[in-house]
BAVEXMI-343683 format. One record per residue (C-alpha): residue in three letters; x, y, z. Coordinates in steps of 0.5 Angstrom, whole numbers. Example, Ala and Ser with C-alpha at 12.3 -4.5 7.8 and 13.67 -1.06 7.14 Angstrom:
// residues 2
+------+-------+-------+-------+
: fise :    xx :    yy :    zz :
+------+-------+-------+-------+
:  ALA :    25 :    -9 :    16 :
:  SER :    27 :    -2 :    14 :
+------+-------+-------+-------+
This chain:
// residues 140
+------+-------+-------+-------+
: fise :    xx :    yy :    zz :
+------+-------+-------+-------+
:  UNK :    35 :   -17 :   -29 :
:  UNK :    33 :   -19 :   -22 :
:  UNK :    25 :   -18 :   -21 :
:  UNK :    22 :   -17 :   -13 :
:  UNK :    15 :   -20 :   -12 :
:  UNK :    10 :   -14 :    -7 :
:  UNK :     8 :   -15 :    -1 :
:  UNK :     0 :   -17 :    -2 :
:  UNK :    -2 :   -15 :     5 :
:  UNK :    -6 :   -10 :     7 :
:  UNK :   -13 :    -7 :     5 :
:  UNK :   -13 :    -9 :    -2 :
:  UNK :   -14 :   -17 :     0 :
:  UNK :   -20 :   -15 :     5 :
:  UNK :   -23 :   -11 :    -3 :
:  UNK :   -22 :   -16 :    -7 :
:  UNK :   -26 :   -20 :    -1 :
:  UNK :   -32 :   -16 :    -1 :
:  UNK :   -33 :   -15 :    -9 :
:  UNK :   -33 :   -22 :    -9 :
:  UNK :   -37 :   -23 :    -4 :
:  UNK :   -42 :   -17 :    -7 :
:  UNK :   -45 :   -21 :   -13 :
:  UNK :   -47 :   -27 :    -9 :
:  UNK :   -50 :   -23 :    -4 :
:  UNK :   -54 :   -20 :    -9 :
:  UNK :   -55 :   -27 :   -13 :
:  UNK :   -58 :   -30 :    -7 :
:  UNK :   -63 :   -24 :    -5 :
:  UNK :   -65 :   -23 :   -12 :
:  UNK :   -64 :   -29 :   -16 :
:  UNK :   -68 :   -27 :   -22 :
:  UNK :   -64 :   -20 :   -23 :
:  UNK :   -59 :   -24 :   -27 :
:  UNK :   -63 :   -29 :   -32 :
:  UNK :   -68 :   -23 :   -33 :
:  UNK :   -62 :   -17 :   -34 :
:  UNK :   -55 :   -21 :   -35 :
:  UNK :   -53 :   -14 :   -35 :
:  UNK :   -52 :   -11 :   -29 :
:  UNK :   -47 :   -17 :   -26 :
:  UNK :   -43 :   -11 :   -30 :
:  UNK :   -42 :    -7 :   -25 :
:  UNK :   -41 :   -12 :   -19 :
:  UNK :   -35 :   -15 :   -23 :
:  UNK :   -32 :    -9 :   -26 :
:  UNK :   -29 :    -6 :   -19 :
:  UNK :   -27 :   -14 :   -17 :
:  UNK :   -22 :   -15 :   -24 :
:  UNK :   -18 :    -8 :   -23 :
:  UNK :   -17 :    -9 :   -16 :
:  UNK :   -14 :   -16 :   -19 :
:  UNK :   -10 :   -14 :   -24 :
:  UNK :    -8 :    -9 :   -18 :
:  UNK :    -6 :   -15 :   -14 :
:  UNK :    -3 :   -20 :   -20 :
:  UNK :     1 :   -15 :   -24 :
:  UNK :     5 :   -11 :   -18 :
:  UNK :    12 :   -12 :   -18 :
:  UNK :    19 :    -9 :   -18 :
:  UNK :    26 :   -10 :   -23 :
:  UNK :    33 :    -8 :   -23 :
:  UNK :    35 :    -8 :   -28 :
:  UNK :    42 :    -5 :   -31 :
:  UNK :    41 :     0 :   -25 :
:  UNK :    34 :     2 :   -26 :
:  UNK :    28 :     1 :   -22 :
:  UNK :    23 :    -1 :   -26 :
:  UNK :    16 :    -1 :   -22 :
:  UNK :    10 :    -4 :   -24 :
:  UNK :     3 :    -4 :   -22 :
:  UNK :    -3 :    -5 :   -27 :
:  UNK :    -4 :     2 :   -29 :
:  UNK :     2 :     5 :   -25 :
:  UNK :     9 :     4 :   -29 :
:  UNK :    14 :     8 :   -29 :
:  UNK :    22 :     7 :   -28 :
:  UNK :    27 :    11 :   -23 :
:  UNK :    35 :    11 :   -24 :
:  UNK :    39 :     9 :   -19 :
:  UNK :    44 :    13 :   -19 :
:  UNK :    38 :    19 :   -18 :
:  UNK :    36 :    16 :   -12 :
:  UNK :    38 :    20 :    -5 :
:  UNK :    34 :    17 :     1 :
:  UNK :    30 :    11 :     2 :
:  UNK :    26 :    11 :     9 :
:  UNK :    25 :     4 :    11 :
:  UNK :    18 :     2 :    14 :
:  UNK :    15 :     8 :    14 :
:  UNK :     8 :     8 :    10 :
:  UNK :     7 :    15 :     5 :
:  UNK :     0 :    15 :     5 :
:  UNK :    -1 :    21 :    -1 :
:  UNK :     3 :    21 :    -7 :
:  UNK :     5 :    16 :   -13 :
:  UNK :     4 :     9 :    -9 :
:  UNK :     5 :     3 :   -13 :
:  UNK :     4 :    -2 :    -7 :
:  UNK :    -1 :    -6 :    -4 :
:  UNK :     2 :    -5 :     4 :
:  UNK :     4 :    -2 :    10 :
:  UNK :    11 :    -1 :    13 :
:  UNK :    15 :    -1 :     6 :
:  UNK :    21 :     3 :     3 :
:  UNK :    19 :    11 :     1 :
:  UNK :    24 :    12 :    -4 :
:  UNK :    26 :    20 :    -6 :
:  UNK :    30 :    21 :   -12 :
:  UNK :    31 :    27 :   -16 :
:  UNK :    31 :    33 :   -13 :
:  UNK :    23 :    33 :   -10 :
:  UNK :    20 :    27 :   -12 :
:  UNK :    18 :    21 :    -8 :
:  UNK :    15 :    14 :    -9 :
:  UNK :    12 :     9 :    -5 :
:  UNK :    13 :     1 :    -5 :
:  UNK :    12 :    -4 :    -2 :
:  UNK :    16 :   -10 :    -4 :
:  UNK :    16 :   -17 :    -1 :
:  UNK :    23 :   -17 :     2 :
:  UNK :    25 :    -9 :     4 :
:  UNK :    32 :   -11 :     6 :
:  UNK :    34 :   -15 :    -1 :
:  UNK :    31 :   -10 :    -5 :
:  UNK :    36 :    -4 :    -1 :
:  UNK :    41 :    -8 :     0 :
:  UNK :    41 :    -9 :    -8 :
:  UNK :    40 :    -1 :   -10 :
:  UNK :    46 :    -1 :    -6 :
:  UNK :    51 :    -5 :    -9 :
:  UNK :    49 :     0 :   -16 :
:  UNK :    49 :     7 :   -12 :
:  UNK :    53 :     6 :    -5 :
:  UNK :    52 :    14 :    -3 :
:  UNK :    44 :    13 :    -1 :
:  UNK :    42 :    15 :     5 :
:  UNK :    38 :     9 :     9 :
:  UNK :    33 :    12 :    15 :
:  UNK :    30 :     6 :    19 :
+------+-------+-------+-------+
């Protein structure tokens, strides 16, 4: 079993900045707001701990010819035998997309379906897949 550590670039970063900048900035205009009502720090914190489950928990496996991809809520497993394209360094902007950048490897399988991620190192991952499933189609 070898594990693929995402890619953590990208706009997913700049979110995580801003909800962690979000309760301060309220704090410092109203600093009772907290003492009086604990509760309303709920809704500033709960976007900033999705988006860093998100960003903690993405990461990709092989692991006996099954490409198993995980991020938070997002898990799901591809066998690499079904796999028949992998396009590298295009971004799909619509569809099942377990990554956190741009420019990753856009991989169809099957017959229609098609998912997008994003992994640290998009030549290692292929080069990987291939080894199992040398008949994929690479499209730069």
């Amino acid at each position: 079993m070898k594990t693929y550590k995402a890619n953590k670039k990208g706009f997913v970063l700049y979110l995580i900045i801003g909800f962690l900048l979000l309760p301060l900035i309220v704090f410092l205009l109203d600093r009772n707001i907290f003492i009086e009502k604990p509760f309303t720090i709920i809704p500033l914190i709960l976007p900033l701990a999705l988006f860093l489950w998100v960003y903690v928990d993405t990461s990709y496996t092989i692991d006996k010819g099954v490409l198993k991809y995980r991020s938070a809520f997002l898990k799901g497993s591809i066998d690499i035998s079904s796999i028949v394209e992998i396009t590298k360094g295009k971004t799909m902007w619509v569809g099942l997309k377990p990554a956190l950048a741009t420019k990753g490897l856009i991989i169809k399988h099957s017959k229609y379906d098609e998912i997008y991620i994003a992994p640290k190192d998009n030549e290692e991952l292929i080069a990987d897949i291939l080894k199992i499933n040398p008949n994929i189609k690479i499209i730069a």
